[in-house]
C-alpha positions as CSV (number, residue, x, y, z in Angstrom):
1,X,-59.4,30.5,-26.4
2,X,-58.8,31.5,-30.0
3,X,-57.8,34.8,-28.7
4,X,-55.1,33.4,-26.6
5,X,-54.0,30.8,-29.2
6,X,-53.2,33.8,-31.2
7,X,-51.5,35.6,-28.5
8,X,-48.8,32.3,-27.3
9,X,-48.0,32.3,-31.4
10,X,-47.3,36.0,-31.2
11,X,-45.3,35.9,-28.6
12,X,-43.3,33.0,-30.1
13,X,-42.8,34.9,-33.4
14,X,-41.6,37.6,-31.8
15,X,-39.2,35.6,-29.6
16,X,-37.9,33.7,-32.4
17,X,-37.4,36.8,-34.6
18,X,-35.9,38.4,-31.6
19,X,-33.0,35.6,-31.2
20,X,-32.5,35.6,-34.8
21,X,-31.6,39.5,-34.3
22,X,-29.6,38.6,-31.8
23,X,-27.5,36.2,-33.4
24,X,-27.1,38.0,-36.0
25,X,-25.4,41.1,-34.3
26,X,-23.6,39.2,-32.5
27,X,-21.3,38.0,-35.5
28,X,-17.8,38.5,-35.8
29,X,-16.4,40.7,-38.8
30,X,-13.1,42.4,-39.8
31,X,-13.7,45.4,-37.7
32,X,-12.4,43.2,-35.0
33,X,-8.9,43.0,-36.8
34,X,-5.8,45.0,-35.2
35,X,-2.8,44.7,-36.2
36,X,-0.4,45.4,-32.8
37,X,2.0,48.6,-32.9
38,X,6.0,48.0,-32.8
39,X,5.6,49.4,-28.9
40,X,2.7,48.2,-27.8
41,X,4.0,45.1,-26.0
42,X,6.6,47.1,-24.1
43,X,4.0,49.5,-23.1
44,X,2.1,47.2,-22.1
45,X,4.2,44.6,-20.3
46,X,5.5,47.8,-18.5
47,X,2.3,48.9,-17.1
48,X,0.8,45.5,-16.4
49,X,4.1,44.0,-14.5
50,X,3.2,47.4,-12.0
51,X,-0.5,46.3,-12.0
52,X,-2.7,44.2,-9.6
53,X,-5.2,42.9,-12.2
54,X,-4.6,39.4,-14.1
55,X,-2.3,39.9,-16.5
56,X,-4.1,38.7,-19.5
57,X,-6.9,41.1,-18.7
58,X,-4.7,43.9,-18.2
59,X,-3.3,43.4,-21.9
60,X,-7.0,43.7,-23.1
61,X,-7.4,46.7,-20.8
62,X,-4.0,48.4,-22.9
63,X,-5.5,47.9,-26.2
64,X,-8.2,50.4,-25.4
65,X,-5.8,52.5,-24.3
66,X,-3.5,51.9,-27.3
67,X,-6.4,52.9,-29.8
68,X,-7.6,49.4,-30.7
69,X,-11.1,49.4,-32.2
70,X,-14.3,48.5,-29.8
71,X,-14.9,45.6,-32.2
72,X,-11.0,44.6,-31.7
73,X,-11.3,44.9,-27.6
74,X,-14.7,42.9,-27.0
75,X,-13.6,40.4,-29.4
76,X,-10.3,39.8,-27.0
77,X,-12.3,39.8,-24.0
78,X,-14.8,37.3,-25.6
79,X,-11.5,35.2,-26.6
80,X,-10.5,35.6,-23.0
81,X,-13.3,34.0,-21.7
82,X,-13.7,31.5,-23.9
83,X,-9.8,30.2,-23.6
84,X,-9.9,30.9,-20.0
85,X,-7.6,33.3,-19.3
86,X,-5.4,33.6,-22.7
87,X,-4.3,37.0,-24.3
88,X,-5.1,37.1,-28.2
89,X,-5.5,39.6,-30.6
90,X,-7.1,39.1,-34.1
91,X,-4.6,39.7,-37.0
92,X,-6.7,38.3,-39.8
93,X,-10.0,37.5,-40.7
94,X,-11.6,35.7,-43.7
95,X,-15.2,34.8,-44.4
96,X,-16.1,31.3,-45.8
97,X,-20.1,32.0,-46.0
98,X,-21.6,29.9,-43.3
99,X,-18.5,30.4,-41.0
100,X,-15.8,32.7,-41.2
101,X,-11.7,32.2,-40.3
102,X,-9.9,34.1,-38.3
103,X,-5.8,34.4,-37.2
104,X,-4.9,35.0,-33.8
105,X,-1.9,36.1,-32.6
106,X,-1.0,35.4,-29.1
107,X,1.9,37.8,-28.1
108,X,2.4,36.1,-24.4
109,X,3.2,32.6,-26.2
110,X,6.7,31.2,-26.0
111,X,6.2,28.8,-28.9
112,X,3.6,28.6,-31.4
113,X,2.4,32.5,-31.7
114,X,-0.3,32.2,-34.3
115,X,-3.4,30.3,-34.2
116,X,-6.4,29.9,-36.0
117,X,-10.0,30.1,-35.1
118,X,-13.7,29.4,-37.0
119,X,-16.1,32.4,-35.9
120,X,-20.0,32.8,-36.3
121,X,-20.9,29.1,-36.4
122,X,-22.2,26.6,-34.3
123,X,-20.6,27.3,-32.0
124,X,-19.3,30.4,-32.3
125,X,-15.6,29.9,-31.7
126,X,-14.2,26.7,-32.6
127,X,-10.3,26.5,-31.8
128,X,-8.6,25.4,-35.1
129,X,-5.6,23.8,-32.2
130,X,-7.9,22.2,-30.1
131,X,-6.6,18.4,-30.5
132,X,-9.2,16.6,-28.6
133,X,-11.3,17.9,-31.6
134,X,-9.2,15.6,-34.0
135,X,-10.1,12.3,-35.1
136,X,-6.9,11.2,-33.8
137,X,-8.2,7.5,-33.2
138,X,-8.7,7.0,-36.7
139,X,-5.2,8.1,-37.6
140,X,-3.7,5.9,-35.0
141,X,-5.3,3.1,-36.2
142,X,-3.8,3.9,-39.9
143,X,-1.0,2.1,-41.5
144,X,0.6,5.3,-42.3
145,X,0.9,5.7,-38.4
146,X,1.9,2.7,-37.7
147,X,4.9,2.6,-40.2
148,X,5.8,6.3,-39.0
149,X,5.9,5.3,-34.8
150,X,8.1,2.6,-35.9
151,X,10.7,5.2,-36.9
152,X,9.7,7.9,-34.4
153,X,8.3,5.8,-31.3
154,X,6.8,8.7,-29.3
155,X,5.0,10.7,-32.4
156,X,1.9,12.3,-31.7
157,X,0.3,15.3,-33.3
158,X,0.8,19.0,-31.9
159,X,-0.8,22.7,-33.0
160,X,0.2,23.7,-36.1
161,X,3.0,26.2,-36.7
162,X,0.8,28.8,-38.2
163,X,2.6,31.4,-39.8
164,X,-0.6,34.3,-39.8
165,X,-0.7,34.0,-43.9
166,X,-1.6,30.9,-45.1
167,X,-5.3,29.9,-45.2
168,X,-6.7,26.4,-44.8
169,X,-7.9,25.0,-48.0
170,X,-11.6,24.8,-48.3
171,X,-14.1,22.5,-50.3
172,X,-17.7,21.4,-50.8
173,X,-18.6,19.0,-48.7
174,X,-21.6,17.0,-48.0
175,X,-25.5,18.0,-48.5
176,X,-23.8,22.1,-49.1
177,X,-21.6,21.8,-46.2
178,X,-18.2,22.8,-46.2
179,X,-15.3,21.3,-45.3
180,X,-11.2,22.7,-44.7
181,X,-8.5,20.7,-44.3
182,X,-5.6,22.1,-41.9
183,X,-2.6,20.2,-41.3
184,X,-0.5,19.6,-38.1
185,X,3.1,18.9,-37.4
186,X,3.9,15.3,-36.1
187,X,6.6,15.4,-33.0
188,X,8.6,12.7,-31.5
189,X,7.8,13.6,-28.3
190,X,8.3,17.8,-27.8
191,X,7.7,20.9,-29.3
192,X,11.5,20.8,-29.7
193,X,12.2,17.3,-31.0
194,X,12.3,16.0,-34.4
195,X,9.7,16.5,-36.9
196,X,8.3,13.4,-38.3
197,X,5.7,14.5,-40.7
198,X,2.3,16.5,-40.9
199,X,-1.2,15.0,-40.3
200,X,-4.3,16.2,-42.8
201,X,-7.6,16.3,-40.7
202,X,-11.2,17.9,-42.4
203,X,-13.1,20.6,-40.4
204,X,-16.6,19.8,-41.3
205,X,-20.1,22.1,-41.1
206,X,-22.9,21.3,-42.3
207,X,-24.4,24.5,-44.7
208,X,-25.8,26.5,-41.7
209,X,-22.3,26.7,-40.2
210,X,-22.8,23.9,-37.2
211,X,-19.4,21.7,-37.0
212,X,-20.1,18.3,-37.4
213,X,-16.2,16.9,-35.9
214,X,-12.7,16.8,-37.4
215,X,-12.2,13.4,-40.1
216,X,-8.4,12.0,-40.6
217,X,-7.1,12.4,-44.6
218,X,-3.5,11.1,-44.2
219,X,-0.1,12.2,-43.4
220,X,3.0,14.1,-45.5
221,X,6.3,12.2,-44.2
222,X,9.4,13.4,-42.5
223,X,11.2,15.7,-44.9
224,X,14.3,14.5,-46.3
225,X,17.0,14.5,-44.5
């Protein structure tokens, strides 16, 4: 019996030590970072507007024939299946310790071509422009809101206008977490209508890199006019 005993602990050491490995290799760095060529795009629109594949995949399948980096390609297809279906390309990549920022740029967009993503955490892709992540109830429930949708009635938050340059801020936050704060333009209504402000939301992890939700901080108003 104490034989066996031995043997089920073995086996879960190893398991455990295995997953770790695993986990660990499986991290995002900046090899994955490729910055597109000036033809690229044409290249590749003209071969995949002649191709049968999904379009999207066929971009990925160009970058290994335009010279990306491995790292570059797998992390596109790995963005591909996690957006379902979306082409991006990593531009930029920053490491905050327990998690790590990257930019994306999304070439097929009409609008908003950059984006932002946290890597190697808890998950392991969390999408900086995901607003049901947001604590948007809170900030609806502010006076700050309130005040602004009484000048702009149909203001809501959209994803950021990320410029592939500018970083979040980040901080200390709670029991050695950490925390950035990204801000988001306020619309009246379309991606096209008038700005009415940016809203301040925290990205919070605790210290091993799990995200623990998005908390409101306030809102800029409408510049002047």
């Amino acid at each position: 019996m104490r034989n066996a005993s031995h043997l089920i602990f073995m086996l879960l050491f190893v398991t455990c030590l295995m997953a770790q490995s695993k986990h660990s290799a499986t991290k995002i760095g900046p090899s994955a970072v490729w910055q597109l060529p000036p033809q690229f795009m044409t290249a590749a629109h003209r071969a995949c507007d002649q191709s049968s594949s999904e379009y999207a995949s066929c971009m990925i399948t160009q970058m290994a024939k335009a010279d990306a980096p491995a790292d570059a390609v797998q992390f596109s297809r790995a963005l591909y299946e996690e957006s379902h279906g979306e082409f991006g390309v990593m531009t930029g990549f920053q490491d905050e310790g327990p998690v790590a920022f990257a930019w994306i740029t999304y070439p097929l967009r009409a609008n908003t071509n950059y984006g932002l993503l946290f890597l190697n955490g808890r998950p392991p892709m969390v999408n900086v422009e995901d607003l049901k992540l947001l604590d948007v109830k809170t900030m609806k429930r502010s006076g700050q809101y309130q005040d602004l949708k009484a000048q702009f009635p149909r203001v809501d938050v959209w994803p950021g206008d990320r410029d592939g340059k500018i970083w979040p801020n980040a901080q200390t936050g709670p029991n050695g977490g950490i925390q950035f704060t990204v801000d988001y333009p306020l619309r009246n209504g379309c991606h096209a209508c008038s700005l009415a402000g940016s809203a301040l939301f925290n990205w919070n992890f605790d210290s091993s890199g799990k995200f623990l939700g998005t908390s409101f901080q306030g809102m800029i108003g409408p510049p002047l006019q």
